[in-house]
C-alpha positions in Angstrom: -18.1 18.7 -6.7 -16.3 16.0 -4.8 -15.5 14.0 -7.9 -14.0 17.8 -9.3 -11.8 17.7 -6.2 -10.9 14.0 -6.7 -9.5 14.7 -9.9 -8.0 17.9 -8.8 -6.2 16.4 -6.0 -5.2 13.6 -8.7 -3.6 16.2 -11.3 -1.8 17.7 -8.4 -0.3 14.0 -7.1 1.7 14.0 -10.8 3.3 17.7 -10.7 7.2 17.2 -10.0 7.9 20.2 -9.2 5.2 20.4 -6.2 7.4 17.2 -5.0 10.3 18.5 -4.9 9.4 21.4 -3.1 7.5 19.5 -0.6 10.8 17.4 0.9 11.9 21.2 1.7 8.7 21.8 3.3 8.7 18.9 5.5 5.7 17.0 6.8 3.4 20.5 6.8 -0.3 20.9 5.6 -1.6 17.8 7.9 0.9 15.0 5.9 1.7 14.3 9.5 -1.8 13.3 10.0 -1.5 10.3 7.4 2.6 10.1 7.8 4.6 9.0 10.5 7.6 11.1 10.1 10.5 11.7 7.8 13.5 8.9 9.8 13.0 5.1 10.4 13.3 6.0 13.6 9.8 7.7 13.7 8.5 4.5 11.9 9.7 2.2 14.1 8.7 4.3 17.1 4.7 4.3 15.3 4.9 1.1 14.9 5.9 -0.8 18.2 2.8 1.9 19.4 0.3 0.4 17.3 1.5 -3.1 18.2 1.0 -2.3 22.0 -2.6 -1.9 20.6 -2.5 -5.5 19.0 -2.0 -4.2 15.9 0.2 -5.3 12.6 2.2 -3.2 10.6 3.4 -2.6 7.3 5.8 0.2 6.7 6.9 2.2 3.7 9.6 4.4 3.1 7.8 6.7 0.7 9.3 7.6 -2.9 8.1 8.2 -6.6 9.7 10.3 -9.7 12.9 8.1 -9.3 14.7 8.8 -12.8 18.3 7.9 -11.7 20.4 5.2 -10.7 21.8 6.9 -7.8 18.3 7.5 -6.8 17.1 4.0 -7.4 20.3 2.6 -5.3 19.2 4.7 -2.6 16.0 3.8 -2.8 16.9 0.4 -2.2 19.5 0.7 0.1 16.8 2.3 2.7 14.7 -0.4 2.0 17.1 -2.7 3.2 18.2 -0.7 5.9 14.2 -0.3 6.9 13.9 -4.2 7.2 17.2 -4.7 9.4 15.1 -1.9 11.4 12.6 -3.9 12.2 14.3 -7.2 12.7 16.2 -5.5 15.5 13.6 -3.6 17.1 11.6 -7.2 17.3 8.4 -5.5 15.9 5.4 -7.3 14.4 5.9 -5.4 10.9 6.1 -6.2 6.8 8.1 -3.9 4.3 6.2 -2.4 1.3 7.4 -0.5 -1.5 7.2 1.0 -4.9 9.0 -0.7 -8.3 9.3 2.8 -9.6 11.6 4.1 -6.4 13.9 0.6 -7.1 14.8 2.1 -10.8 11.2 0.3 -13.1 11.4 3.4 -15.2 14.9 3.5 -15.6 15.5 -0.2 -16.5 13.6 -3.6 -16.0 16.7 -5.7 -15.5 17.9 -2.9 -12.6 14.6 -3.3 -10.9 14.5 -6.6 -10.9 18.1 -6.8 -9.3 17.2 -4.3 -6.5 14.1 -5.8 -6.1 16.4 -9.5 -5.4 18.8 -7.5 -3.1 15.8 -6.8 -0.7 14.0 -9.8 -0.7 17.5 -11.7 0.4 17.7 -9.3 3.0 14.4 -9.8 4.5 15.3 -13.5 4.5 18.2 -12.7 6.3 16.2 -10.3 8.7 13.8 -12.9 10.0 12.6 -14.2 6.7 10.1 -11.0 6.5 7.1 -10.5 3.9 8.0 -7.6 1.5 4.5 -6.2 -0.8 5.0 -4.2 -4.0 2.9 -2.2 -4.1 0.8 -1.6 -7.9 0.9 1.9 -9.0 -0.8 3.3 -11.9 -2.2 1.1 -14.8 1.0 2.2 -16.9 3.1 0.3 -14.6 0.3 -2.4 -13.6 1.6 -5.2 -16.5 5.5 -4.4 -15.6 4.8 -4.8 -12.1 2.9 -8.3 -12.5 5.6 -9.6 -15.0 8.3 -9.0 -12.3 6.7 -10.3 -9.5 6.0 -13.2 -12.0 9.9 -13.6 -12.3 10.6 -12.9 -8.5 8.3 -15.6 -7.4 9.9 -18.1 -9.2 13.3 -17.9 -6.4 11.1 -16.4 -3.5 8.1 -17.0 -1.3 8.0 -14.0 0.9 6.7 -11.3 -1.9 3.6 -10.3 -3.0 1.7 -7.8 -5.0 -1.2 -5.4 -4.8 -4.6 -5.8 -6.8 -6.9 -2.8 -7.9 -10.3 -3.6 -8.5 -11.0 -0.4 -10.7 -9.5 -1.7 -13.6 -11.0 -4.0 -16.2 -8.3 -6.5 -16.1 -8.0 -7.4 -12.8 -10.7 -10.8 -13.2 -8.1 -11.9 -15.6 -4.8 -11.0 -13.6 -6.8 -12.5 -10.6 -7.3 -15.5 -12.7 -3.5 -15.8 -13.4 -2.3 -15.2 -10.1 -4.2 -17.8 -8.1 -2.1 -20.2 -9.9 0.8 -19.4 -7.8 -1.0 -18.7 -4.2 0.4 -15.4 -4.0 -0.4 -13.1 -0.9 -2.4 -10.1 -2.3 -3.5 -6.8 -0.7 -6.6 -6.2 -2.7 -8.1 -2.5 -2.9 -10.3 -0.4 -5.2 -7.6 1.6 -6.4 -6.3 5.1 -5.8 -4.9 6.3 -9.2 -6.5 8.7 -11.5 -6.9 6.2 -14.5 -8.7 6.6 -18.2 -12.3 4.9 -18.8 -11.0 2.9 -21.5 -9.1 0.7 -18.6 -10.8 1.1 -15.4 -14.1 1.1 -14.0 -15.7 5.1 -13.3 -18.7 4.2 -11.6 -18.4 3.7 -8.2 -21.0 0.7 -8.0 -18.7 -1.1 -10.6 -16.0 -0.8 -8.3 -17.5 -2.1 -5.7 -19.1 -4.9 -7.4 -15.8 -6.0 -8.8 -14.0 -5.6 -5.7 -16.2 -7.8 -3.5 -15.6 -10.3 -6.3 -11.8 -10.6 -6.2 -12.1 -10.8 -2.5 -14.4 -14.0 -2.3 -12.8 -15.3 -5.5 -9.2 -14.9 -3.6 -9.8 -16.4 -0.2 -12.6 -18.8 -1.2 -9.9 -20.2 -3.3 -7.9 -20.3 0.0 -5.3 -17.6 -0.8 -3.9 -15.4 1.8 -6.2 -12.2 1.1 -5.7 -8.5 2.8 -8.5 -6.2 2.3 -7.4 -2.9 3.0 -10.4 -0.7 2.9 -11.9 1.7 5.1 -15.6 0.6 3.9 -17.6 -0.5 6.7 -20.2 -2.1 3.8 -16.9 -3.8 2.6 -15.8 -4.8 6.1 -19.5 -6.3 6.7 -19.0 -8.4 3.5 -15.9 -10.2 4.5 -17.4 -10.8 7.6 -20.5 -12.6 6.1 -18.7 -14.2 3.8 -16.5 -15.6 6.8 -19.8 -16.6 8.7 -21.5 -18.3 5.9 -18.0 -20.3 4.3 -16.7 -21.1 8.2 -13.7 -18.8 7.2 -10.4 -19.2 9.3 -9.5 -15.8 10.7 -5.3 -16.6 10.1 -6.5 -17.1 6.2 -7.0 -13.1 6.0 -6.2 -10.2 7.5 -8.0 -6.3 7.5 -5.7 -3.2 6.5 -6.1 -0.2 6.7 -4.1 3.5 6.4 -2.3 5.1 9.1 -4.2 7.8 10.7 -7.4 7.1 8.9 -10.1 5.6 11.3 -8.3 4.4 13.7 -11.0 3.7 16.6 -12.4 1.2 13.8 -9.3 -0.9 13.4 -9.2 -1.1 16.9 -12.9 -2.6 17.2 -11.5 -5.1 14.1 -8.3 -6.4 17.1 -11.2 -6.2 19.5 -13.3 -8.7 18.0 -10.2 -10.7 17.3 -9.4 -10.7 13.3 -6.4 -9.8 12.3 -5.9 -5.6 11.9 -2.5 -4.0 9.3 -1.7 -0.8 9.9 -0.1 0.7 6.7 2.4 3.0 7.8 4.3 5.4 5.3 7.6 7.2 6.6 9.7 9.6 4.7 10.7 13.3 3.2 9.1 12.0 -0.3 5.5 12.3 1.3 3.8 14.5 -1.7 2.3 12.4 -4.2 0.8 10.0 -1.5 -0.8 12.9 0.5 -2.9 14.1 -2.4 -3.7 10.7 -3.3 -5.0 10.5 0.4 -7.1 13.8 -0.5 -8.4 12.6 -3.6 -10.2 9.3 -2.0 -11.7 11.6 1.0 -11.8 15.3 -0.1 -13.2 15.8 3.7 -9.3 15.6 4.5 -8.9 19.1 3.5 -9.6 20.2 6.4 -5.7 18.5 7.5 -4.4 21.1 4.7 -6.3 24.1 6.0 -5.3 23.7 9.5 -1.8 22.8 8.6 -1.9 26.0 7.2 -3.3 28.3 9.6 -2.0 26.4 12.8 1.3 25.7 14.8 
């Protein structure tokens, strides 16, 4: 049943026209459980709260189906605008965002100019790290192939790896060359067996892999999960190899076990708070549902409450 609901919630996270009905809906159905509100403003505002707490931020203006150029320009434009945000508020706080709101499926070339537009601005704005974050495995080679390019002018960017999908050894492999700062996960994308791991165990196995391969190597590593058995592994592994705590850092979702990150600043590692913002909060709220159908229970009361 929960894998059924998994895939349902999946199916759901592609359907346009649910999207665009949702930015008239505003945040409703519990999105403002996992969301921090529709303005920078109500980013900003989350996230000098969470680093009264001790904790880092990442934020993300959310945004998919981008299929114009007007879009994509806007797109980037608030992404910019987002990291001048945050350079004048003085909070602790990283940009991420998403190749296919900066024009990817419209043209490569376009992307890749957006895409240099924001990463001079968050030199400007206090020489800030901006993440790209990977979306689904028909993006995945695109996504590595421009961060390839980007890295070649810039230090301050850096990619996401899923460890769902067969590849990823062999991307790892090819990344390490460079030292790039990756945010590794198990992946949250509804993807075909012919590419990506289905059994849960596999994931697992492969993800604890990339993360010992990454920061034994001596690579900056994020490990944004919300696995306590994952947590336990980085923490052994930092025990037995004398890890130092500023190599890596823990991540983890806004609104999503919160107490638990707190325990992580607590016991002095280093805790990111990923926090999305925006009217464009559809596709990543069903996603959210997918990897915990228990979160239903955000829709129902959204539903029946004030």
């Amino acid at each position: 049943m929960e894998q059924l609901m998994k895939n349902f919630f999946l199916f759901l996270s592609k359907n346009k026209t649910l999207n665009t009905a949702a930015k008239k809906w505003g945040l409703r159905f519990g999105a403002k459980k996992v969301v921090a509100g529709a303005t920078i403003a109500d980013a900003i505002y989350t996230v000098r709260k969470l680093n009264e707490k001790g904790l880092l931020c990442t934020v993300d203006h959310l945004g998919e189906f981008v299929y114009t150029l007007e879009e994509a320009e806007d797109s980037t434009s608030y992404c910019i605008q987002t990291l001048k945000a945050i350079h004048e508020a003085k909070v602790d706080c990283n940009l991420s965002l998403k190749l296919t709101q900066l024009g990817l499926d419209i043209d490569y070339d376009l992307c890749l100019k957006h895409m240099s537009m924001i990463l001079d601005a968050a030199k400007t704005y206090g020489n800030n790290f901006v993440r790209i974050d990977m979306e689904d495995y028909a993006h995945n080679e695109m996504t590595l192939q421009l961060l390839r390019e980007l890295m070649k002018d810039y230090d301050n960017v850096g990619t996401v790896i899923q460890a769902y999908l067969f590849k990823t050894q062999e991307d790892m492999d090819q990344l390490g060359e460079h030292n790039v700062n990756l945010r590794l996960v198990k992946g949250a994308y509804k993807e075909s067996p012919e590419v990506a791991y289905e059994d849960k165990k596999d994931v697992d196995e492969n993800y604890k892999s990339i993360i010992k391969k990454h920061v034994l190597n001596g690579h900056y590593t994020a490990i944004a999960s919300h696995d306590a058995q994952i947590i336990d592994f980085v923490k052994q592994l930092e025990q037995e190899h004398n890890l130092k705590r500023d190599q890596f850092e823990f991540q983890m979702l806004y609104g999503i076990r919160y107490q638990a990150q707190l325990k992580l600043v607590e016991e002095g590692y280093r805790m990111r708070v990923y926090v999305p913002y925006g009217d464009d909060w559809y596709a990543y709220f069903m996603r959210r549902l997918a990897e915990r159908p228990a979160n239903v229970s955000f829709v129902i009361k959204g539903l029946f409450g004030k």
